[in-house]
C-alpha positions in Angstrom: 0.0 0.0 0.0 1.5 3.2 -1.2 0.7 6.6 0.9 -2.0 8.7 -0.5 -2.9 10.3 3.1 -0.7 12.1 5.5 1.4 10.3 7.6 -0.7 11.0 10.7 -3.7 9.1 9.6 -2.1 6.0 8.8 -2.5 4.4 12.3 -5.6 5.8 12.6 -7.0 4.4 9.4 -5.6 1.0 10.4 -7.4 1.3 13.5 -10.7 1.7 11.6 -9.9 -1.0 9.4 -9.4 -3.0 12.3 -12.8 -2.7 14.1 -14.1 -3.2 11.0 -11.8 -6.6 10.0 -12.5 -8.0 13.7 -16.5 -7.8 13.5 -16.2 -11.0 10.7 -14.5 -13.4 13.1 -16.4 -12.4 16.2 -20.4 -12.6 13.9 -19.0 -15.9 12.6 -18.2 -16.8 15.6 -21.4 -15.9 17.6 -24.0 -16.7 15.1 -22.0 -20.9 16.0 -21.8 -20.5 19.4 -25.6 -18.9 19.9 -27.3 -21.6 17.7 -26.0 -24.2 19.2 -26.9 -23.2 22.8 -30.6 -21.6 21.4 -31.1 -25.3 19.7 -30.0 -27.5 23.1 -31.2 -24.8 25.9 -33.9 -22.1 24.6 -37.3 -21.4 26.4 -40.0 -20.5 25.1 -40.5 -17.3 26.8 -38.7 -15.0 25.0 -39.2 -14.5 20.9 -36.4 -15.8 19.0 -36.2 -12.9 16.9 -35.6 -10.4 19.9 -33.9 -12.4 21.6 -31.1 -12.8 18.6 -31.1 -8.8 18.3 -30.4 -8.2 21.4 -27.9 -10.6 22.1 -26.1 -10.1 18.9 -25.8 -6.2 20.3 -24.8 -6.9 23.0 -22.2 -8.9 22.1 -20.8 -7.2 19.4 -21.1 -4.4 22.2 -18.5 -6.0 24.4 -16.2 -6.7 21.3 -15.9 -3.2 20.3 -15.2 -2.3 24.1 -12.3 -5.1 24.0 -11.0 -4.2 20.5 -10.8 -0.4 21.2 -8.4 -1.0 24.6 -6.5 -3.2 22.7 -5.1 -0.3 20.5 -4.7 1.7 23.6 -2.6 -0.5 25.2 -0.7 -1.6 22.3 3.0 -0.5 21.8 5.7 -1.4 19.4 8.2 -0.6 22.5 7.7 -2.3 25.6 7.9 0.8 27.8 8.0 -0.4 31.8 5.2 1.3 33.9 5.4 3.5 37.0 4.9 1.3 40.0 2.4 2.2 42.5 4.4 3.9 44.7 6.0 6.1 42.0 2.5 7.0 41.0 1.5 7.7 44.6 4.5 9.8 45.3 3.4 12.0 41.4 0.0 12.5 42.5 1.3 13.8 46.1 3.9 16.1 43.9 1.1 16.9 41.4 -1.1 18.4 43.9 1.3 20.2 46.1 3.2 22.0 42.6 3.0 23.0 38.9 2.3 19.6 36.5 5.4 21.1 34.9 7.4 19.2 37.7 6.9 15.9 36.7 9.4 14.4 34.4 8.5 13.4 31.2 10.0 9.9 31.7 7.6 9.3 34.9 4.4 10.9 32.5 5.4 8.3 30.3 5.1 5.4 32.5 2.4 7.0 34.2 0.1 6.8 30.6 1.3 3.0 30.7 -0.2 2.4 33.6 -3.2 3.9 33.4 -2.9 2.2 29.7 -3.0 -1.2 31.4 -5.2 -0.5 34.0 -8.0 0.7 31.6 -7.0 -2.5 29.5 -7.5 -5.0 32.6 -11.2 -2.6 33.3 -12.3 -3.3 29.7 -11.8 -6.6 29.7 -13.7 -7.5 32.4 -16.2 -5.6 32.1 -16.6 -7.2 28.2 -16.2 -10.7 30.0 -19.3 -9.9 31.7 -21.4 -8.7 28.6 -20.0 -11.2 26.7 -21.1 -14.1 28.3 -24.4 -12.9 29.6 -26.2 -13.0 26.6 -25.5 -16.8 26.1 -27.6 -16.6 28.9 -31.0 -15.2 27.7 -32.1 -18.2 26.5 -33.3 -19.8 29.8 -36.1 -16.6 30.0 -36.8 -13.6 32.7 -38.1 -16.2 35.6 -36.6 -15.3 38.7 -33.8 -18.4 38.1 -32.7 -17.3 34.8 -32.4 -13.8 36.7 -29.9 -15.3 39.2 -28.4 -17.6 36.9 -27.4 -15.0 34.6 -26.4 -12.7 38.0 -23.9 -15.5 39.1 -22.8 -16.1 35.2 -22.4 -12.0 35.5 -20.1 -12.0 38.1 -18.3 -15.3 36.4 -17.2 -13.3 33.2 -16.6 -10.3 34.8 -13.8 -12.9 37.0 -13.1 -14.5 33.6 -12.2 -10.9 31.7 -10.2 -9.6 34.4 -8.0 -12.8 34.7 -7.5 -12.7 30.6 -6.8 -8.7 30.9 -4.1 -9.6 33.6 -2.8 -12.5 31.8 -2.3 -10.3 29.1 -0.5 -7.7 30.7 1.8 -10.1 32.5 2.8 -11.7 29.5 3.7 -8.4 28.0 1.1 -9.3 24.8 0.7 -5.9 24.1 3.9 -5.3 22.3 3.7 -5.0 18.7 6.3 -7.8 17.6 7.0 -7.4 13.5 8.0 -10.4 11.9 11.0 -11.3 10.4 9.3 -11.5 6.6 6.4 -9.4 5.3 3.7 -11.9 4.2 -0.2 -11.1 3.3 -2.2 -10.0 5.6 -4.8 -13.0 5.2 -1.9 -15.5 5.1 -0.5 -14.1 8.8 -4.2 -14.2 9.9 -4.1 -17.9 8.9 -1.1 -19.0 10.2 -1.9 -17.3 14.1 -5.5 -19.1 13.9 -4.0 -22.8 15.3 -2.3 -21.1 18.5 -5.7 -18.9 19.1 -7.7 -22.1 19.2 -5.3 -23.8 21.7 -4.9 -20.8 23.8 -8.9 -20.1 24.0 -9.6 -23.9 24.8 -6.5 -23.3 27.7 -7.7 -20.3 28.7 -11.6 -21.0 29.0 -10.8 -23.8 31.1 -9.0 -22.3 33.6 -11.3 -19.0 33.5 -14.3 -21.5 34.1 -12.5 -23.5 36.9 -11.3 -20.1 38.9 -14.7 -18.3 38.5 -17.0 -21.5 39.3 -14.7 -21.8 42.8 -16.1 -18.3 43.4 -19.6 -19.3 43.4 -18.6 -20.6 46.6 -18.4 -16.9 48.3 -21.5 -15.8 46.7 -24.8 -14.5 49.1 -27.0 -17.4 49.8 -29.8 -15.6 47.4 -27.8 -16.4 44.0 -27.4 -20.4 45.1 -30.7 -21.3 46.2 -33.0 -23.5 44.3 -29.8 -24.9 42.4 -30.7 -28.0 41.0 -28.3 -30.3 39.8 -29.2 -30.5 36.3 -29.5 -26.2 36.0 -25.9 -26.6 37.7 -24.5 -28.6 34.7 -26.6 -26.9 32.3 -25.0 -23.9 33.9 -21.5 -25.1 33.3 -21.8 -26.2 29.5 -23.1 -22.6 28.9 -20.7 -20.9 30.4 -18.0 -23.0 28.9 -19.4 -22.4 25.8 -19.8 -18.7 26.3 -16.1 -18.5 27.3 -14.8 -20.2 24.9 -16.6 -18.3 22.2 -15.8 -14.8 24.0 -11.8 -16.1 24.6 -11.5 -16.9 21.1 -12.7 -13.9 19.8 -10.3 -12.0 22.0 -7.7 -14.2 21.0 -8.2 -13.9 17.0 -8.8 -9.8 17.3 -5.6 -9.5 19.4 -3.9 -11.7 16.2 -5.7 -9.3 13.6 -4.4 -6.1 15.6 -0.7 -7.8 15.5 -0.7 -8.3 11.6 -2.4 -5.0 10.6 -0.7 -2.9 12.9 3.3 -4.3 11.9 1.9 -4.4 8.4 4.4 -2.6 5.9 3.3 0.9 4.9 5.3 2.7 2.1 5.9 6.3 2.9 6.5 7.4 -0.9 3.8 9.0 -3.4 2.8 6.9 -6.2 5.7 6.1 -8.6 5.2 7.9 -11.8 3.4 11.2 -10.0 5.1 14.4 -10.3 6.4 14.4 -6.2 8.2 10.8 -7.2 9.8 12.5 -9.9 11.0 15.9 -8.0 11.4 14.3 -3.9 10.3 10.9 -3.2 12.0 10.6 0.1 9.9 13.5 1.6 6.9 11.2 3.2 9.5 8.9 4.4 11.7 11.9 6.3 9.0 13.2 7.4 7.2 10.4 9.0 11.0 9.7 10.5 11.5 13.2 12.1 8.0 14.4 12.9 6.4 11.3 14.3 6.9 10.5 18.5 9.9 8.4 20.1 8.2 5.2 20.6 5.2 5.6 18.4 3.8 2.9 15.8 4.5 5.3 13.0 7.9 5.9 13.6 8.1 1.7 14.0 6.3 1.6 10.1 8.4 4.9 9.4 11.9 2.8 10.0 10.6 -0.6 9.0 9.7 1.0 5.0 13.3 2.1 5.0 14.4 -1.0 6.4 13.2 -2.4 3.5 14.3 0.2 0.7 17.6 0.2 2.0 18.5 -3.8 2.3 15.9 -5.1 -0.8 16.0 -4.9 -4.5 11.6 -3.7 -4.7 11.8 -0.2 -4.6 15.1 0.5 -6.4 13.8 3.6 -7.7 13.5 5.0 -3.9 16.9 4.1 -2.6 18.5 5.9 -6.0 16.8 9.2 -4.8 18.7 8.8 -1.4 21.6 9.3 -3.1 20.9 12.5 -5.2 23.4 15.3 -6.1 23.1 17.4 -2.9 23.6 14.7 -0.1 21.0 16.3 2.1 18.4 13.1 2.2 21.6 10.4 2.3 23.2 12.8 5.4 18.8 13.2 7.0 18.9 9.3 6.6 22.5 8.7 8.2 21.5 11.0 11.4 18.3 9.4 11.8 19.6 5.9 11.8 22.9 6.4 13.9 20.8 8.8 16.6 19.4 5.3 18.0 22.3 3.8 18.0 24.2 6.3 19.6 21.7 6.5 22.5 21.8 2.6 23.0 25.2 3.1 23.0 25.5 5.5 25.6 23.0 5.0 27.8 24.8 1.2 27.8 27.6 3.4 29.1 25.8 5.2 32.0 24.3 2.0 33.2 27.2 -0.6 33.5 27.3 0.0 37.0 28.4 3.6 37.2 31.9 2.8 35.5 33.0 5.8 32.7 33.6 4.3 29.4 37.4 4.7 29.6 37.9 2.8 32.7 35.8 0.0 31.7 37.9 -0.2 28.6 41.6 -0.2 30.8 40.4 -1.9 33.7 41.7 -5.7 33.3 38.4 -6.7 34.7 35.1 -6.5 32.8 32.1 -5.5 34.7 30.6 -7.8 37.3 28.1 -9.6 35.0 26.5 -11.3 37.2 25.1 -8.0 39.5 21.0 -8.2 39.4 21.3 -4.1 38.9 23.2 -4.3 35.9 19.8 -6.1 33.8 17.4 -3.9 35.8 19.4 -0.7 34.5 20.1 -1.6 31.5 16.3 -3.1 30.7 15.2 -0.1 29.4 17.8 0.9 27.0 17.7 -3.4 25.1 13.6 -2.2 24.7 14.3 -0.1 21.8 15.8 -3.5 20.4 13.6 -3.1 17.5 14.2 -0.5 16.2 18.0 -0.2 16.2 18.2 -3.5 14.8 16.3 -1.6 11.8 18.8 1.5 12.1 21.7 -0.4 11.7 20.6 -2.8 9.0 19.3 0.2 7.0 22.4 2.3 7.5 24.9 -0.8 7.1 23.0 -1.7 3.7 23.5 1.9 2.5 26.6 2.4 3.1 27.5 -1.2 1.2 25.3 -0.3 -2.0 27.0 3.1 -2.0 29.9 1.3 -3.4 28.0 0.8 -6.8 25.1 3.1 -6.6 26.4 5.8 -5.5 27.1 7.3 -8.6 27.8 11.3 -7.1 30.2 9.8 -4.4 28.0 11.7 -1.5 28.1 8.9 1.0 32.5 9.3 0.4 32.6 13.3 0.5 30.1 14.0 3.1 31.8 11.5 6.1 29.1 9.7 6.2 31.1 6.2 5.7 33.2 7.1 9.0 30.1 8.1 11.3 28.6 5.0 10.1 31.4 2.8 10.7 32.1 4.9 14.0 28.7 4.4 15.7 28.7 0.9 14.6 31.9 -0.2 16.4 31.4 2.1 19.5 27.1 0.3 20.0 28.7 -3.3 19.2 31.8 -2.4 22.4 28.9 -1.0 24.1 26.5 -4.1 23.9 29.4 -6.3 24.4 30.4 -4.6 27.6 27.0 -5.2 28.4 27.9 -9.2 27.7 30.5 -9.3 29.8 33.2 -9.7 27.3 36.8 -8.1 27.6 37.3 -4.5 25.6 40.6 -4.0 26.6 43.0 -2.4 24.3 45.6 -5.8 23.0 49.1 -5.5 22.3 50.1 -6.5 18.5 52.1 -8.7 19.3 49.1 -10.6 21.5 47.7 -10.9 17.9 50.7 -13.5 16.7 51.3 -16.7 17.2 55.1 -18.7 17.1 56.4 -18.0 14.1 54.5 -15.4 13.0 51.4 -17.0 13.1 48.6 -15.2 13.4 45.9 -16.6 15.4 41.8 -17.0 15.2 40.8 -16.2 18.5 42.4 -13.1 20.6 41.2 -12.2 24.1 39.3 -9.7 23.2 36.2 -12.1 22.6 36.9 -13.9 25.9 33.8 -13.5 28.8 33.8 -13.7 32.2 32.6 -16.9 33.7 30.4 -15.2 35.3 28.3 -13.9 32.6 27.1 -18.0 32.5 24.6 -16.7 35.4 22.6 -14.6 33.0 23.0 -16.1 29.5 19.0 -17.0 30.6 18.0 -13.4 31.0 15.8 -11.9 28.5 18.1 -8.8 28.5 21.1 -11.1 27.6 19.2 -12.7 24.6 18.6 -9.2 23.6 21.7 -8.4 23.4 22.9 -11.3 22.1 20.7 -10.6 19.2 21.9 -6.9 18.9 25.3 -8.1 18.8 24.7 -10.3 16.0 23.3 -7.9 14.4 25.9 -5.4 14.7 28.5 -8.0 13.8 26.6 -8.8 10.2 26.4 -5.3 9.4 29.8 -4.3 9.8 30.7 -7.3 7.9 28.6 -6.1 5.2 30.3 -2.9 4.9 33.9 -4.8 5.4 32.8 -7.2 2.3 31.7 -4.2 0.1 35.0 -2.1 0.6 37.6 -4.9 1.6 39.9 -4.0 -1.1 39.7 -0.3 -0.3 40.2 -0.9 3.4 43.1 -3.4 2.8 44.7 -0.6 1.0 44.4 2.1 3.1 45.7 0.0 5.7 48.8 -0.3 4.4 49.2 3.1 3.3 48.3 4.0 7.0 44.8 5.6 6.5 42.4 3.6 7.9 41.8 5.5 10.8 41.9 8.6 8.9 38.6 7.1 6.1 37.3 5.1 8.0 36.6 6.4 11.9 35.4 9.2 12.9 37.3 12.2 14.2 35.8 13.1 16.9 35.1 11.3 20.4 33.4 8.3 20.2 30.3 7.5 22.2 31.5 4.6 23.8 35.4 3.8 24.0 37.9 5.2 22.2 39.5 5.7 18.6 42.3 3.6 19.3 39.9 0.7 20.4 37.7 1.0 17.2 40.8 0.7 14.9 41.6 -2.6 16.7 38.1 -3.5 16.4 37.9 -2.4 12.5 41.1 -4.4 11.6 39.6 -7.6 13.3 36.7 -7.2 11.0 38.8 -6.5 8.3 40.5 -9.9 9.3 37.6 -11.7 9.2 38.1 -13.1 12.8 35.8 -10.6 15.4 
């Protein structure tokens, strides 16, 4: 889908195509569910005809309740709430002085939990209109009154214990997948793992909320007969199941129309492709939020110009005569990295970059503070990964494409290398591993041999301790990334870096002059001729 609207209405139109997409499941769905239960269970009492308007409302009521909090709470990042006390302590501050007071960092977390706590109130509350009207069918007697009161409170106990599932399990981050398929083919493949999960989940929702029956006043359990009690319990199942797996396929449909490429460019062959067709894109990068789905789409689109052959026409225009969009597109890719990088720096236990590099020691790897301060900066995983594929990949096809030499004259090639080096020392400080600066003569072997493995990749055996964590994995991950993307720059210029190495100018094309943002030139030259040795 090319853009014909401005940037700012792309998430919102997807979250109008959403409701609309999710209503076909959930009819589907309910129009099963409800004849079954009206062909076993019905009475008499109430017409059929109102009785399927008004449920089918009401249903499709408590869907469009649960559908709507689910793009509230959504987030490509997965940005940690304020805890209780944090919040407690910013309503005391709020009251007492100016809003202006509060940080933006604690209104942040602040909207996250409210976020989630608006999430856990919708879903219960839609447990309980959901499952009432399976309900109707028994009549207005005064038992089908207080059966459907107790089956009230039982999916009202059902929603809130899916709504703090979901929170716990952190579903509400946007996770884009590794290839861009067809919407309806991602919708398909998710539908397996929603069945499972609603069966799982309907189970245990029906076990917890029948136990608290138990606690109900004596008014909603008299005159409970044993066969109303198991008639009871296969409607409810039913009910739950129908309303879980509902949930379950609109949380699904959110996930692959929300990470859904969007291409920020006019339509090729208009009169804006032909004069500045890197304008949407550059502006969806440098006007949209920190942390917003549109900057996500923004950096996934040139992601994807950048590293694939489909929109050649668009990654040509990067490099035009002037170099203002290639030097726009550098900054905004090398801005994330620089600020994983250097808040990597502030958070390895309050050591400065340079004495983390010429201490002998790496930093204790195995202190719980080290994941819980560096959590926040491995969140924006995502989305550097993107940056420094998209920048690595640009500076590679620069070697042939670049037909103006604009990547060459404007630095770009040594800011790019630069940031890359100083993020993967960063993240591999992180690890555990040894940055120290090495001798040259550490580097050979007897006679002149040079050998694979230096110390420099060496970790700490204490590092084994949280090779578990989720932070670890993450910047396992980055790492690898980082790695391939310098490698892809190595492979494009090897013979041009060979020779400037031997004619002493490595450091001169190919890092940056001034400070780097973590560790220092003299370490990134090492680092750089290890890649350029094929043995980092």
């Amino acid at each position: 889908m090319s853009i014909a609207t401005p940037p700012d209405m792309v998430v919102k139109n997807r979250f109008l195509g959403f409701l609309i997409w999710q209503s076909i499941p959930s009819t589907a769905i309910f129009l099963l569910s409800n004849t079954f239960v009206v062909s076993l269970f019905a009475s008499d009492a109430i017409s059929p005809i109102l009785r399927l308007f008004s449920t089918f409302f009401t249903f499709h009521l408590s869907q469009l309740i649960f559908s709507a909090s689910l793009s509230v709470v959504s987030s490509p990042q997965p940005t940690p709430p304020a805890s209780p006390i944090q919040l407690l302590f910013g309503l005391v501050r709020l009251l007492l002085s100016d809003s202006t007071d509060l940080s933006i960092d604690f209104r942040r977390r602040a909207k996250v939990s409210l976020s989630f706590v608006l999430f856990v109130a919708a879903s219960a509350f839609s447990g309980l209109v959901s499952v009432v009207p399976f309900f109707w069918v028994s009549g207005v007697d005064t038992d089908g009154l207080l059966m459907i009161g107790r089956v009230g409170i039982r999916g009202f106990v059902a929603g809130l214990l899916y709504g703090l599932f979901y929170i716990y399990k952190k579903r509400w981050v946007l996770e884009f997948p590794i290839i861009q398929r067809p919407p309806f083919f991602s919708f398909k493949m998710g539908l397996p793992s929603a069945l499972q999960r609603a069966l799982e989940l309907s189970a245990t929702a029906s076990v917890f909320s029948a136990m608290l029956v138990i606690f109900l006043p004596q008014q909603f359990k008299d005159q409970v007969t044993v066969g109303n009690f198991i008639t009871e319990q296969i409607i409810f199942y039913l009910g739950c199941f129908s309303v879980f797996l509902c949930w379950e396929l609109s949380h699904h449909l959110h996930q692959v129309l929300c990470t859904k490429r969007f291409i920020f460019a006019p339509p090729k062959g208009s009169a804006a492709a032909e004069t500045n067709p890197s304008e949407p894109l550059l502006a969806a990068l440098e006007e949209s939020l920190p942390g917003s789905l549109l900057k996500y789409l923004a950096y996934l689109d040139l992601s994807m110009v950048c590293e694939n052959n489909v929109d050649i026409w668009r990654r040509a225009a990067l490099f035009e005569e002037t170099s203002e969009t290639y030097k726009r597109v550098v900054t905004l890719c090398l801005r994330p990295l620089e600020q994983l990088a250097f808040k990597l720096s502030e958070s390895l236990e309050g050591f400065s970059a340079e004495k983390s590099f010429q201490s002998a020691n790496p930093v204790q790897a195995n202190d719980p503070r080290l994941d819980s301060n560096c959590s926040e900066p491995m969140n924006n995983f995502q989305l550097c990964a993107w940056c420094a594929q998209s920048v690595a990949s640009l500076t590679a096809r620069s070697h042939r494409e670049d037909r103006f030499g604009v990547a060459q004259l404007s630095g770009s090639n040594a800011a790019v290398m630069s940031a890359l080096l100083s993020c993967l020392l960063a993240v591999e400080a992180f690890m555990g591993k040894k940055t120290s600066l090495q001798p040259p003569h550490h580097l050979m072997g007897t006679g002149g041999i040079r050998w694979a493995t230096t110390s420099t990749g060496r970790r700490d055996v204490r590092t084994a301790k949280r090779k578990g964590s989720l932070q670890y994995s993450k910047a396992f991950a980055m790492a690898d990334v980082l790695r391939t993307s310098i490698y892809g720059i190595v492979s494009a210029f090897h013979k041009e870096m060979l020779r400037s190495a031997k004619a002493g100018d490595l450091e001169k094309d190919w890092i940056d002059s001034g400070k780097p943002v973590f560790g220092t030139r003299e370490l990134l030259v090492q680092k750089l001729h290890l890649f350029l040795d094929f043995r980092a």
